[in-house]
C-alpha positions in Angstrom: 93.4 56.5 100.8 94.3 56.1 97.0 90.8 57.6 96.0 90.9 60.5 98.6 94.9 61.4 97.4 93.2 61.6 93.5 90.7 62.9 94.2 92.9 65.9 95.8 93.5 69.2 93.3 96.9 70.0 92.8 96.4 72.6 95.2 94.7 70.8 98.3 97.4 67.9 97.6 100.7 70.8 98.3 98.6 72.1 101.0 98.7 69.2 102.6 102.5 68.1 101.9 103.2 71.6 103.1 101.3 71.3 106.6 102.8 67.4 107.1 106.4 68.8 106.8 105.4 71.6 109.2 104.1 69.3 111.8 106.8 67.2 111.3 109.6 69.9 111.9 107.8 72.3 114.5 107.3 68.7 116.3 111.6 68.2 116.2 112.2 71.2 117.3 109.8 70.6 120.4 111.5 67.6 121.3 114.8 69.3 121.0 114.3 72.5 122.8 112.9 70.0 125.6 115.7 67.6 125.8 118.6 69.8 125.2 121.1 70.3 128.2 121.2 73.7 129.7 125.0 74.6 130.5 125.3 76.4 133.3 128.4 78.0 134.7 130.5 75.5 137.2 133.6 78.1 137.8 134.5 81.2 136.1 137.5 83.4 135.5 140.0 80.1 135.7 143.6 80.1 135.1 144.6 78.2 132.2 146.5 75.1 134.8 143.2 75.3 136.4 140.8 74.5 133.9 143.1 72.0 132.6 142.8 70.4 136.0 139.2 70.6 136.2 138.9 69.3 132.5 140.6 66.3 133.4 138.6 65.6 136.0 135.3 66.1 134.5 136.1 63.9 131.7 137.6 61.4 134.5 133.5 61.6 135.5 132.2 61.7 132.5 130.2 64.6 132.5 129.5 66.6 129.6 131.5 70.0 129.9 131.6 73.1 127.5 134.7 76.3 127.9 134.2 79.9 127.7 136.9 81.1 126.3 135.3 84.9 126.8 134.8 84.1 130.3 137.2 81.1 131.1 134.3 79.3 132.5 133.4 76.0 132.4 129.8 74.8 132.0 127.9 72.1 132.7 124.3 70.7 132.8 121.9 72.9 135.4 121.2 69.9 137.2 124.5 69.0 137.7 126.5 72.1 138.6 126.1 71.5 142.4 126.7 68.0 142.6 129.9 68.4 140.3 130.9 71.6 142.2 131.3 69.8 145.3 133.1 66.6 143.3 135.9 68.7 142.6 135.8 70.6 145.6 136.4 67.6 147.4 139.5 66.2 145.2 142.1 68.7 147.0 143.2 69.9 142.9 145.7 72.9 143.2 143.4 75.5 142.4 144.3 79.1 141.5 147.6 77.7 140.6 149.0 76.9 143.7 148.9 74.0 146.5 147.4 74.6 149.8 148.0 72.3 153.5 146.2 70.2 151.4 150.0 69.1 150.0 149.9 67.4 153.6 146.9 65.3 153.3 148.9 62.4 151.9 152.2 62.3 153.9 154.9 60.2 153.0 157.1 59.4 156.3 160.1 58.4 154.2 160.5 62.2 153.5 163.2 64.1 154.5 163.6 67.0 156.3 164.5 69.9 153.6 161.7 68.5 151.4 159.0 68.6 154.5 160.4 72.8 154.8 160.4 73.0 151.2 156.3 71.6 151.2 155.4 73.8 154.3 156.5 77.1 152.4 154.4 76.1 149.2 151.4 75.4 151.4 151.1 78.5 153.1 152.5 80.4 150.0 149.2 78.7 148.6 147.3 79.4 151.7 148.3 83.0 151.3 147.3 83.4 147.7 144.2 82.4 148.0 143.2 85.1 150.7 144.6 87.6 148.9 142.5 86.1 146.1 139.3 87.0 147.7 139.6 90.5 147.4 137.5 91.9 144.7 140.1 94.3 142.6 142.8 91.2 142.8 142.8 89.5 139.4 145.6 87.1 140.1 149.0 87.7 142.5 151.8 85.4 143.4 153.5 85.0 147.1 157.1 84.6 147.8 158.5 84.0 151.0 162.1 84.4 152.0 162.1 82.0 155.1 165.5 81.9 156.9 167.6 78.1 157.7 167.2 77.0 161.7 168.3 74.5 163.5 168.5 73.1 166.7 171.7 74.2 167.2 171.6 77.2 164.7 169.5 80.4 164.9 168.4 82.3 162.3 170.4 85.9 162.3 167.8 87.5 159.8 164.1 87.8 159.9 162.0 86.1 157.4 160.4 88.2 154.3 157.9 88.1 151.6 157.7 89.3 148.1 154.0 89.9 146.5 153.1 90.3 143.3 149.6 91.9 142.5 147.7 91.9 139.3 144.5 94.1 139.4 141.1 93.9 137.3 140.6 96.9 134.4 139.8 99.9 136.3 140.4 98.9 140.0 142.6 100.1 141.9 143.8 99.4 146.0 143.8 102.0 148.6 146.8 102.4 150.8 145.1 100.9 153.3 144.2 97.9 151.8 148.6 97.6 151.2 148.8 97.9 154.5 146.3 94.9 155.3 147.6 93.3 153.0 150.7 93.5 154.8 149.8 92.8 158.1 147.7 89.8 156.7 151.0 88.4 155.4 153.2 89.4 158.7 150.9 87.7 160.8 150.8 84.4 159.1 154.5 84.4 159.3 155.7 83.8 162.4 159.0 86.1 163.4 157.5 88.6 160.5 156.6 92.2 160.5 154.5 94.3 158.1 157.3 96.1 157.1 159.5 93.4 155.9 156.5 92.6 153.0 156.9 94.3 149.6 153.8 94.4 147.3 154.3 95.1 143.9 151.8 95.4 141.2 152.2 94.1 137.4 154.0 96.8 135.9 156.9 96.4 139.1 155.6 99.7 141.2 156.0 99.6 144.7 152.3 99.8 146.1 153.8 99.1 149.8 156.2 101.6 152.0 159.6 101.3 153.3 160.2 101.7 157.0 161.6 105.4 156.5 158.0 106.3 154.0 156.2 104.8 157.1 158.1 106.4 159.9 157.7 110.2 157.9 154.2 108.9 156.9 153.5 108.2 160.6 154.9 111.7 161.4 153.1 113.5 159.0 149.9 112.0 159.8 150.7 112.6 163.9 151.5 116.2 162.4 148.0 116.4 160.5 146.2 115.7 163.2 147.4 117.6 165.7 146.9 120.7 163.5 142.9 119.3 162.8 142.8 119.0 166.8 143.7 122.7 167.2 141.2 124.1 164.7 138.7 121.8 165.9 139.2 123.1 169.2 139.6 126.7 168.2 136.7 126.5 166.4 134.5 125.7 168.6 136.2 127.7 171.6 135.0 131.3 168.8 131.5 129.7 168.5 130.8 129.8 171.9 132.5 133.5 172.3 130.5 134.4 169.4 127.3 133.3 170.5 128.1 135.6 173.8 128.9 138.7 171.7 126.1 138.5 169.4 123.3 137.8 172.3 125.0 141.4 173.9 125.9 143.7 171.2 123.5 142.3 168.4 124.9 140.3 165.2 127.6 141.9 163.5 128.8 144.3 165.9 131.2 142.1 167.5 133.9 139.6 166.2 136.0 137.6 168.5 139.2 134.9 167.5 140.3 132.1 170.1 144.0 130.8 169.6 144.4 127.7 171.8 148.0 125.7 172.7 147.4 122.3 173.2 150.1 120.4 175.1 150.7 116.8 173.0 153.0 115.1 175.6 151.8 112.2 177.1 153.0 112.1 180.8 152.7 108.8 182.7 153.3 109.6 186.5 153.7 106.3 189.0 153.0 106.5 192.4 154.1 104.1 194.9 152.8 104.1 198.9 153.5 101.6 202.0 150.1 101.3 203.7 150.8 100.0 207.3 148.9 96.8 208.8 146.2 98.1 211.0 147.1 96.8 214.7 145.8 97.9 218.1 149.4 98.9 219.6 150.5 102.5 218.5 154.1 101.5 217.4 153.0 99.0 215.2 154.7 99.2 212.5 152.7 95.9 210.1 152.1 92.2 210.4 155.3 90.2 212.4 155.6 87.1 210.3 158.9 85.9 212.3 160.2 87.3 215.6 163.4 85.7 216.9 165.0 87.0 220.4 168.4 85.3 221.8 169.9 85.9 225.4 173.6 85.9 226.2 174.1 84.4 229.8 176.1 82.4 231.9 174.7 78.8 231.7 171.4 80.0 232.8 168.0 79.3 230.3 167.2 82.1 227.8 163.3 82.0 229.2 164.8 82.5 232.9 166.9 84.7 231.8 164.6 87.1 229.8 162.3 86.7 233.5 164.9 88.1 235.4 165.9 91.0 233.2 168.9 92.7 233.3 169.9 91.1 236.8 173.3 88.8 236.4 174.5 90.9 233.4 172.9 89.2 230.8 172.2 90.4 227.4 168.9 90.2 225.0 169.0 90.5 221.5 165.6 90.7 219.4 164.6 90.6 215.9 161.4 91.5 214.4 160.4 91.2 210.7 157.6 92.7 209.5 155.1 92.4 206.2 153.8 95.8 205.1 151.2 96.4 201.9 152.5 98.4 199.4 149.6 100.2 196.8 150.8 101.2 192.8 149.0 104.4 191.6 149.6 105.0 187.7 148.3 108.2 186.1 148.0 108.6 182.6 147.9 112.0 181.2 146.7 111.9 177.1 148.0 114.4 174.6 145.4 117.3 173.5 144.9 119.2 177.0 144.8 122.9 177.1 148.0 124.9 177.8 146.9 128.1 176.9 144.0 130.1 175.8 144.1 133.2 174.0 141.0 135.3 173.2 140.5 138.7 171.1 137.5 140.7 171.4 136.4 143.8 169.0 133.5 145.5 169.5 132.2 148.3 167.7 130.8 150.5 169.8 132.6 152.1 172.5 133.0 150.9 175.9 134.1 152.0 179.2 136.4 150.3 181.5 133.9 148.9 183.8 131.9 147.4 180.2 135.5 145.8 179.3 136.4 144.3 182.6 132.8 142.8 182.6 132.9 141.7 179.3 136.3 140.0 179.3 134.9 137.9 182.6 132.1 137.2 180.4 133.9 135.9 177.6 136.8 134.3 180.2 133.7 131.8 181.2 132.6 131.2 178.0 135.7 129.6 176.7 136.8 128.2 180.2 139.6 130.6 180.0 142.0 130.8 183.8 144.0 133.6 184.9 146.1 130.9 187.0 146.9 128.4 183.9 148.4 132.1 182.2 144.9 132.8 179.8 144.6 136.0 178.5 141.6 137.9 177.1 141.8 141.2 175.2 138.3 143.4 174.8 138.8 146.6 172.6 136.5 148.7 171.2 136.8 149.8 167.7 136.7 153.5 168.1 139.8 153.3 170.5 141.7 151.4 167.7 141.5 154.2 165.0 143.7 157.3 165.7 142.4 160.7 167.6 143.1 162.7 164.7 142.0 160.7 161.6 138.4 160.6 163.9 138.5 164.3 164.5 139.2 165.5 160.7 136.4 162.6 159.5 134.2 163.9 161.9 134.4 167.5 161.1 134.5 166.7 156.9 131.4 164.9 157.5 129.8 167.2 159.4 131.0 170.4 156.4 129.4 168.1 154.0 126.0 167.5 155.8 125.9 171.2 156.7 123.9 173.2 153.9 125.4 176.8 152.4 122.9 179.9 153.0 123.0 182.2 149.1 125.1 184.6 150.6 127.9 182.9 152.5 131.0 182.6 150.8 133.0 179.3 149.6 136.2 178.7 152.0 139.2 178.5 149.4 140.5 174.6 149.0 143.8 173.9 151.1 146.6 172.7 149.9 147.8 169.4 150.2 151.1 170.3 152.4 148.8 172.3 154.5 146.2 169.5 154.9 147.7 166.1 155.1 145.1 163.4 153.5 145.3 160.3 156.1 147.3 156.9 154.7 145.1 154.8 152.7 141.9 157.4 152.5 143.6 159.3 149.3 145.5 158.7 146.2 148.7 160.5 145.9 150.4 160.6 142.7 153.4 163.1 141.9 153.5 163.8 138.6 156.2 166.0 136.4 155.7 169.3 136.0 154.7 168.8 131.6 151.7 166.4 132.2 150.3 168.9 135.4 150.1 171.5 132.9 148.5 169.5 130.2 145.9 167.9 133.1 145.2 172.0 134.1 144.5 172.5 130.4 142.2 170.2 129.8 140.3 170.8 132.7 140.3 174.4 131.6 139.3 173.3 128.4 136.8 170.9 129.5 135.4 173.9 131.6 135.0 176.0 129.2 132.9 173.6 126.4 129.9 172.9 129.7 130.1 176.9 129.9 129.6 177.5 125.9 127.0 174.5 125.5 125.1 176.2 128.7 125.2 179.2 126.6 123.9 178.0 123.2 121.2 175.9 125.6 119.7 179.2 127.1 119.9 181.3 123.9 117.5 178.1 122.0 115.6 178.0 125.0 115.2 180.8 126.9 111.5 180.0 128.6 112.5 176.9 129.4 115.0 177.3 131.8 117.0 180.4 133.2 119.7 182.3 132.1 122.5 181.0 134.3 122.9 179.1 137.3 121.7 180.6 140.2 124.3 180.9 144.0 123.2 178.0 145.3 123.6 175.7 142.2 127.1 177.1 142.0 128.2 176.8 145.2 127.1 173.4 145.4 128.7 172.3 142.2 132.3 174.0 143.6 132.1 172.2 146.5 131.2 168.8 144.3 134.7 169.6 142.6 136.2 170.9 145.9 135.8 167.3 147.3 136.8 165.3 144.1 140.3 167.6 143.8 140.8 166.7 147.7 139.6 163.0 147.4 141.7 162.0 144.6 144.7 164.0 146.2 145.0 166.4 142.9 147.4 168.8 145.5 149.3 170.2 142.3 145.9 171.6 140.7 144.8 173.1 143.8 148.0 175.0 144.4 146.6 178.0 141.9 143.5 177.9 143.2 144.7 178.8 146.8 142.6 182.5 148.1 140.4 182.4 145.3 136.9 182.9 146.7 133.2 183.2 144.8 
């Protein structure tokens, strides 16, 4: 071994100090990443009481334990996370910082009777935090409950209440109707408690639950709500089906129809209560005899001689009969939402006779289940009838002047004015304006006039091959009636006035 060390370089010997040392240390670090305990978690997001409790109990065990302070989880070996999970489940510690009925388990008889009330409010104050608990967006809450002093002899004169505190994760939040869970959760582990006697509160001290007077408008508003939804729910569909009539008849978009339905939101209850007689052979009966007693008044002589011999002797027969008759309940329940009233308005748009309305509205009466006898009306118009006789007649007869072509020689009819020819409401714009800014508006529309006259000029003198001289009759005619319409349209009354019995 000496000779092979010297006879080493310098080099060969480092080389081989260098690659010892290696082995050496890659083989430690083997060993340790092999035997080294893998911590796993055994119960997160603890409450500082509680991992003190479970630290004291681990170390009672001796097991090795690491905290998270990030987390506040505790962590074991893998291999013992479930055994030592179920360890401390099993030791009844007051977890989550409060006591369950586990405060029970070990009952000492020598206690009194204040202490054993006292104990039963902090285990189901316990009880109750830890449901709570299990909601997801609950961080941490606290339970109070007001329970009121009985006795045998002494009842309580108040109802028992409960006070909750809530702490919430970041960025979670609890819907109303988890509150209200919440609440009933609370009212119905507490016997002779209602939902509304629990408060919830969150950290910051704002009331997450509602008082009896929120709940009561609540309840109204919601009762409100829905009845409205009902309505256009019903509605809705009621103009659907008239719609789909309409359409199939007059083609789509030439008829529109709107259904307005009263519902009736009483709920009746009506009781009905009958005597059914016992069927018997005899006409007169009347139902089943279940005791018949009959007594004769005589002289001395027997009651069943007596009755034998009737009337003879002056004796007198007295007879009582009682009867058991059946007797039959009939309850009828009525819900709120049925019709009252249905209301339907049809427009179509092209016109209709009497006999087309009168078969139309029966149409649309049984497609929206619509009854003369419940008080139903239908209305079917047509559009033309809804637009006045005169505002037709003067539309009908501009439209017709302004389709009809001008022959060269026929002269332009001068331009009303406006008082003699009213423009219908809503078809024209009419603005009085003083008597200064008429006169400018005439002179600028003389002015105006006479540049397109002066560049038409200039235009024919540059080119005269290329177009002609002047406008020819037509040409004018049509351009005065262009500007005929335009004064009229725009209701410029106070520039036509000096046009009136001019003529081309």
């Amino acid at each position: 071994m000496t000779e092979f060390w010297e006879g080493l370089g310098r080099g060969a010997r480092t080389s081989l100090i260098a690659g010892l040392i290696a082995i050496v240390l890659g083989t430690a670090a083997l060993a340790w990443w092999l035997l080294r305990a893998d911590y796993q978690v055994l119960f997160s997001d603890l409450k500082p009481q509680d991992a003190a409790a479970m630290s004291a109990e681990l170390d009672k065990l001796k097991i090795p334990y690491r905290f998270d302070e990030a987390q506040g989880a505790l962590l074991v070996d893998k291999a013992q996370v479930l055994p030592t999970r179920l360890k401390l489940m099993g030791q009844d510690m007051p977890l989550q910082g409060a006591v369950g009925f586990e405060l029970f388990n070990n009952t000492d008889f020598g206690m009194t009777e204040f202490a054993q009330k006292i104990n039963y409010q902090r285990a189901l104050q316990g009880e109750l935090t830890r449901t709570i608990l299990s909601l997801s967006e609950i961080r941490d809450v606290r339970v109070h409950l007001a329970l009121p002093e009985q006795g045998l002899f002494k009842q309580a004169q108040s109802r028992p209440k409960a006070a909750i505190t809530i702490t919430l994760r970041d960025g979670q939040y609890l819907r109303p109707e988890q509150v209200n869970g919440i609440q009933r959760l609370v009212a119905a582990a507490t016997p002779g408690m209602t939902a509304q006697d629990v408060t919830v509160v969150d950290r910051q001290g704002v009331a997450l639950s509602r008082s009896s007077e929120e709940s009561a408008d609540a309840g109204a508003a919601a009762a409100g709500s829905g009845r409205l939804e009902l309505k256009k729910d019903t509605e809705a569909q009621l103009a659907r089906k008239a719609a789909a009539v309409l359409d199939r008849a007059f083609g789509p978009g030439q008829a529109l129809a709107s259904v307005d339905v009263t519902l009736n939101m009483d709920q009746v209850r009506i009781t009905t209560e009958d005597v059914i007689p016992a069927a018997s052979r005899t006409a007169d009966s009347r139902g089943v005899i279940v005791k018949e007693r009959e007594s004769v008044r005589d002289g001395g002589q027997p009651p069943l001689d007596a009755a034998r011999a009737g009337s003879a002797g002056g004796a007198s027969t007295q007879r009582e009969v009682d009867y058991q008759v059946g007797r039959r309940v009939e309850q009828v329940v009525s819900q709120a939402g049925s019709v009252r009233r249905i209301q339907v308005v049809a427009v179509v748009r092209q016109p209709l006779d009497a006999g087309q309305e009168d078969k139309l509205r029966r149409l649309l009466a049984a497609a929206v289940g619509a009854s003369t006898e419940r008080g139903d009306t239908v209305v079917v118009q047509s559009m033309q009838a809804l637009l006045p006789v005169n505002a037709n007649a003067d539309g009908a007869a501009a439209q017709q002047q302004d389709e009809a072509p001008l022959s060269p020689g026929q002269a332009v009819q001068p331009v009303p004015s406006v008082a003699s020819h009213a423009v219908p409401k809503g078809r024209g714009i009419d603005i009085d304006l003083p008597l200064p800014v008429q006169a400018a508006a005439a002179v600028v529309l003389c002015l105006v006039v006479a540049l397109f006259a002066v560049s038409a000029a200039r235009a024919n003198r540059k080119a005269p091959s290329a177009m002609p001289a002047g406008l020819s009759d037509a040409e004018r005619q049509a351009a005065l009636r262009k500007l005929q319409q335009w004064m009229h349209a725009d209701g410029a009354g106070h520039a036509a006035r000096p046009m009136e019995g001019q003529q081309t």
